[in-house]
N, C-alpha and C positions, 0 to 999 in steps of 0.2 A: 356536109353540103356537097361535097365530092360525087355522090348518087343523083341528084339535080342538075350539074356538069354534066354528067352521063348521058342520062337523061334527055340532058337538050341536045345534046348532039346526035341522038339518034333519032330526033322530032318528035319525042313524044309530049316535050313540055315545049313552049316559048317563056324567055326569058322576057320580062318586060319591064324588071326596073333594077338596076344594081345599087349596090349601097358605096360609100366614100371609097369603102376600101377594094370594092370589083365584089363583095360577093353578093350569090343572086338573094333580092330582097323580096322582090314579088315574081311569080310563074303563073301562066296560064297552061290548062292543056287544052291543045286543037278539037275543036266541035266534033270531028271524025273519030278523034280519039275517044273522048267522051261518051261520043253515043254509042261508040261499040263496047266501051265497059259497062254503062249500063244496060245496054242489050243482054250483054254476058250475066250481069248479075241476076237479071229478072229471070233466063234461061237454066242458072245454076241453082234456082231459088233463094237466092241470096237476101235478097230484098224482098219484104212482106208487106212493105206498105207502097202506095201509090204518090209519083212525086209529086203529087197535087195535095197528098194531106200533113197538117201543119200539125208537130208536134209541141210540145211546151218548149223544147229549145227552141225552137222559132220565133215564138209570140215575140223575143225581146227583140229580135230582128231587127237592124236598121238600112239595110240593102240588101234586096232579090235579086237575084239575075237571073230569068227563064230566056234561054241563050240554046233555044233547039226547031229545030222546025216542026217537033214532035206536038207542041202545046197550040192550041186553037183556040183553048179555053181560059181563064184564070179562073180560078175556084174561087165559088161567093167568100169561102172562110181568110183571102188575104184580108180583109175587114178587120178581122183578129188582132190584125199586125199595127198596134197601134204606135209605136216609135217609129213604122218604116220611112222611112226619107228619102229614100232613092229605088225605082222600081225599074228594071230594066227587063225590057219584052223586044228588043232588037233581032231580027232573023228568026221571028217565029210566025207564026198562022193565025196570030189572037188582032182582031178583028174587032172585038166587041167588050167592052171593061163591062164587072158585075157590078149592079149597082151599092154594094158592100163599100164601094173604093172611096166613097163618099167621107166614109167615115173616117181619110187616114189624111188628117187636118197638119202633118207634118210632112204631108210628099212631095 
């Protein structure tokens, strides 16, 4: 956990919950951070698929977070997501839900 400590002190994570004994239990990395790694990865070819499509680890899904200003859209296939419970579209461009979301009787 020492690499986490690290970490946060040079901003690249926020610490956002510690556990009884101080160490970190949940991290977030800053939107700036993020989207410059995934800029990186799509540039290094790293990433082949589009973060809009939903693989089988998904489907079990019970919380999304599309947390970029990048997304405008939500793709008809969160429909899919039939355990999601919690959908988070905070600080993005999305405007408009597909009518898919109909189907997710648990959100």
């Amino acid at each position: 956990m020492e690499y986490l400590e690290e970490l946060s002190r040079g901003y690249l994570i926020h610490i956002v919950k510690r556990n009884l004994e101080g160490r970190i239990k949940i991290s977030q990395v800053p939107i700036l951070v993020y989207e410059f790694c995934i800029t990186k990865a799509w540039e290094e070819n790293f990433l082949d698929t589009s973060p809009h499509q939903f693989g089988t680890s998904t489907i079990n899904s019970r919380k999304v977070l599309f947390r970029s200003r990048w997304y405008n859209t939500l793709p008809e296939e969160i429909g899919m997501l039939v355990h999601l419970s919690y959908l988070g579209i905070r600080n993005t461009n999305i405007e408009q839900l597909p009518k898919s979301i109909e189907k997710l009787t648990k959100l």
